[in-house]
Steps between C-alpha positions, in 0.01 A plus 500: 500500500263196412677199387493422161281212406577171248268629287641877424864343524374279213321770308797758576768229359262418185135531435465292251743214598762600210849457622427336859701154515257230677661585854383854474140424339245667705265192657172578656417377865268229476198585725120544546335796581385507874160359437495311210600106473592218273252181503589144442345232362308390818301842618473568137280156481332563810383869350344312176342251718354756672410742211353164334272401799375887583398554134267174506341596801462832336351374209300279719385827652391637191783773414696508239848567401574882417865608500653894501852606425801504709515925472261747516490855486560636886243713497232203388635283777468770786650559842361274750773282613592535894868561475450888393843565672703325199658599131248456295202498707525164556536360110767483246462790257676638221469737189383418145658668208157768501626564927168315517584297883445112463497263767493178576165364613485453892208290562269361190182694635603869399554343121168348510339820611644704188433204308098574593497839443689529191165296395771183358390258770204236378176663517299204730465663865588374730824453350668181657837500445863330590846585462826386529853620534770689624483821671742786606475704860806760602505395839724434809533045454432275790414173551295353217501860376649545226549809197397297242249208561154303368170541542182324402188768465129393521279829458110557447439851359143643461297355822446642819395200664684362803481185362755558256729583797424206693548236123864690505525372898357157379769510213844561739342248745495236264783601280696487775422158559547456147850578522565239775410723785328278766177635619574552824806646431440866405173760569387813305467783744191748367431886514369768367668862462170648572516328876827676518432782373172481803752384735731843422171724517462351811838601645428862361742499205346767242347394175462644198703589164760758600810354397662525831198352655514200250871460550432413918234271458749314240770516734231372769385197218874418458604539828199205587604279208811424671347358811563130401908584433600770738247411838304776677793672650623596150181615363465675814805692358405547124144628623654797724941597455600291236726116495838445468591184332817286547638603251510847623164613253315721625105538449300766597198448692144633454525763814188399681429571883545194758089496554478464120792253478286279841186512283637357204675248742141385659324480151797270356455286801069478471379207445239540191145514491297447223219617620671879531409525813889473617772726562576539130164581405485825652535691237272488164841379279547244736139428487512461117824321502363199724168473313703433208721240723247310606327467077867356449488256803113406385662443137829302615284265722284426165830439322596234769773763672460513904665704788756279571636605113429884491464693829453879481811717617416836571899581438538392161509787266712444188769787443357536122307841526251393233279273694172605613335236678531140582892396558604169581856346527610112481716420786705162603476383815728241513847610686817644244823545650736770388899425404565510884244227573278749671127529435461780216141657389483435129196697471217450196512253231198627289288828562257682316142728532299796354604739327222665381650849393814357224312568217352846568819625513477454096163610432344633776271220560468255782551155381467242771752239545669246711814306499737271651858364428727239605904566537577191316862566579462638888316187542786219355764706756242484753421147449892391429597672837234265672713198409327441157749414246465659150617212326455403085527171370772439271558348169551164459851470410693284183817449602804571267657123530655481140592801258447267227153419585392883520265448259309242651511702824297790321267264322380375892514854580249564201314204606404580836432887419271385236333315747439800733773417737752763560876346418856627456780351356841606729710719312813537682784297500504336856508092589162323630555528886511914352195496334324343755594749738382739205184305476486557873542885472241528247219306702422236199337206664628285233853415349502322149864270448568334193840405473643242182408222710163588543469629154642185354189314678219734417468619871467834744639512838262739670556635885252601658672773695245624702466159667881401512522868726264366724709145529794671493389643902479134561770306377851569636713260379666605144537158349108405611400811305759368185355176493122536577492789246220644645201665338657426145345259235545357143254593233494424147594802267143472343284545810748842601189710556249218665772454718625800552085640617452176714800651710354851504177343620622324747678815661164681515311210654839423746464188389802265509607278204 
């Protein structure tokens, strides 16, 4: 027999509450679902910052802002996520009161390509077009990987020309740096599916559209993609028997022979020649695939964008089916450590490339387009697990001195918000060494004291609390730090804001006092 849950003993004793004393009340376990997270104040700063500074460069770019629900119909958004093995195909679905299946969007490029066909989208081609927001995948979580997560879109939709692919490059590259990335600290790795797909007609793999056919060379594409995370030994595995995972998952492999398994091992491994005269332009895809390489490394070198920032990876794939030529993924290259302190592979950042066939699945038409995305979320874990803090500044803080004077303690309040300067008067009930500790909690780099003393002569007491955290490290005697009073001054009530900004000024410029 199963054990009887909380829940059903609850509903069994009462449904709807009536007649439960508050010992028996039914109370919910308070969890997450595996996947999903709560966000404080700091990372949820650091994703605005980030949001703010990709959308100027985007504008700066020449695309504009173009946004698509949260659900669409499942049939509008397709099947062309890698992890086919899941509920749900990979996405969150459910029915609509006409059994109509909704989902929630997985990406913001399927959207757009409805968007196009349905013939809403503006009419200037190329369309040039940004998004942001959240977005919903049904997947296994990992590091940085999470079930529910944000993602800044740039797309170009109605030009065949590489050099839309290679502006998206240009874009990552420098909104990358844009988002505090140091040059030299991540590269975007560049491909093409149509050198893989030369590099799998070189190993003998059959082509064509049989469904079976289509399914191995998809297995083969995925199986590749994972180069970066699971080394060549496991693709070795997902190529020919299948992978077990540590958690005991199995995934079966694509079946192929150990001579077609070596010669997708020696292609991986070739270094790339433009001039398609190499190993991977034996065949006439692969042929195709590095002409159109080398337009994008012409274009990027035009745009200011060397080899040291983009070098081309004949193992990067993407696991989205709907690409259809140039793929490219953002990678960091500085070293993240895992819980355990050892070295973990975090994997892309920001990714994107062709994906000329989305819209003909609507109306039968080929509509070029490109596109490329950054994980605005995957990047603030990857970046916070590198040592950088996701830290957000504070209020400056009124302290509650005298209940009497509450009034006055709302009117500076009022004061400094109307002056642009975010404040908050202390609420609770606590003494000042309290509050400063709250003060400390919250970040504010300022504290505002008036007691009856200072009100009585017209004065502030402001500490600068950013400073007097820094002295604090240096001074360790407790009466020194009484009597010095350290980083704290005496303003006149009237010049509250002046005051107050000279101290904020000074803590950008680390200037002292």
């Amino acid at each position: 027999m199963f054990k009887e849950s909380r829940e059903a003993r609850g509903k069994a004793r009462a449904p709807d509450g009536a007649g439960m004393n508050e010992s028996e009340a039914f109370r919910p376990e308070a969890r997450q679902p595996r996947g999903f997270r709560d966000r404080f104040a700091g990372e949820v700063a650091r994703e605005r910052e980030m949001i703010a500074a990709l959308s100027a460069l985007a504008e700066r770019y020449g695309f504009a802002p173009l946004a698509t629900p949260a659900l669409e119909y499942a049939d509008a958004l397709g099947k062309f996520l890698p992890d086919e093995d899941r509920p749900n195909e990979g996405v969150f679905a459910f029915q609509d009161d006409d059994e109509a299946w909704l989902s929630l969007r997985y990406d913001h490029t399927a959207p757009l390509a409805r968007l196009v066909a349905q013939g809403e989208a503006p009419p200037a081609r190329p369309l040039r077009r940004y998004a942001a927001g959240p977005v919903w995948r049904n997947e296994k979580p990992g590091p940085g990987r999470f079930r529910e997560f944000l993602q800044f879109d740039v797309d170009t939709v109605g030009s065949e020309a590489m050099a839309a692919d290679a502006e998206l490059i240009a874009f990552l590259a420098e909104g990358l740096e844009a988002v505090g990335v140091p040059q030299d600290g991540f590269v975007v790795n560049l491909s093409h599916r149509k050198l893989v797909a030369g590099i799998m007609d070189a190993a003998g793999i059959p082509a064509g559209e049989d469904a079976a056919i289509r399914a191995q060379r998809l297995r083969v594409l995925r199986s590749i993609d994972k180069l970066d995370r699971l080394g060549i030994e496991g693709v070795r595995l997902l190529l020919g028997p299948g992978r077990r995972d540590e958690s005991g998952d199995v995934t079966p492999g694509a079946g192929l022979k150990d001579s077609q398994i070596a010669s997708i091992e020696a292609s991986l491994g070739a270094t790339v020649a433009f001039d398609a005269g190499g190993e991977l332009g034996r065949t006439p895809a692969g042929r195709e695939a590095l002409a159109d390489l080398e337009e994008i490394r012409l274009a990027l070198a035009a745009l200011g964008i060397g080899a040291e920032r983009v070098r081309v990876t004949p193992s990067v794939v993407r696991g989205i089916e709907y690409y259809t030529g140039p793929v490219f993924e953002a990678e960091l290259t500085h070293e993240i450590r895992g819980p355990d302190g050892a070295p973990m592979r975090f994997g892309s950042v920001a990714s994107g490339g062709r994906y000329d066939d989305l819209v003909m699945r609507f109306t039968g038409e080929r509509v070029p387009a490109t596109g490329a995305s950054v994980g605005v979320s995957r990047l603030i874990s990857a970046l916070t697990k590198a040592g950088e803090a996701a830290g957000a500044e504070g209020p400056v803080l009124v302290l509650a001195m005298d209940r009497a004077m509450t009034a006055d303690y709302l009117a500076m309040v009022a004061e400094l918000r109307g002056a642009g300067i975010p404040a908050e008067l202390y609420l609770g009930r606590a003494g000042m060494k309290a509050q400063l500790k709250y003060a400390d909690r919250r970040g504010s780099p300022v504290a505002v004291i008036q007691g009856g003393d200072e009100r009585a002569k017209g004065e502030v007491t402001l500490k600068d609390l950013k400073l007097g955290a820094e002295m604090a490290r240096s001074i360790e005697d407790n009466r020194a730090w009484r009597e010095g009073r350290p980083a704290q001054e005496t303003a006149a009530r009237g010049t509250l804001v002046a005051s107050v900004r000279a101290i904020l000024a000074r803590q950008r410029e680390g200037r002292a006092p």
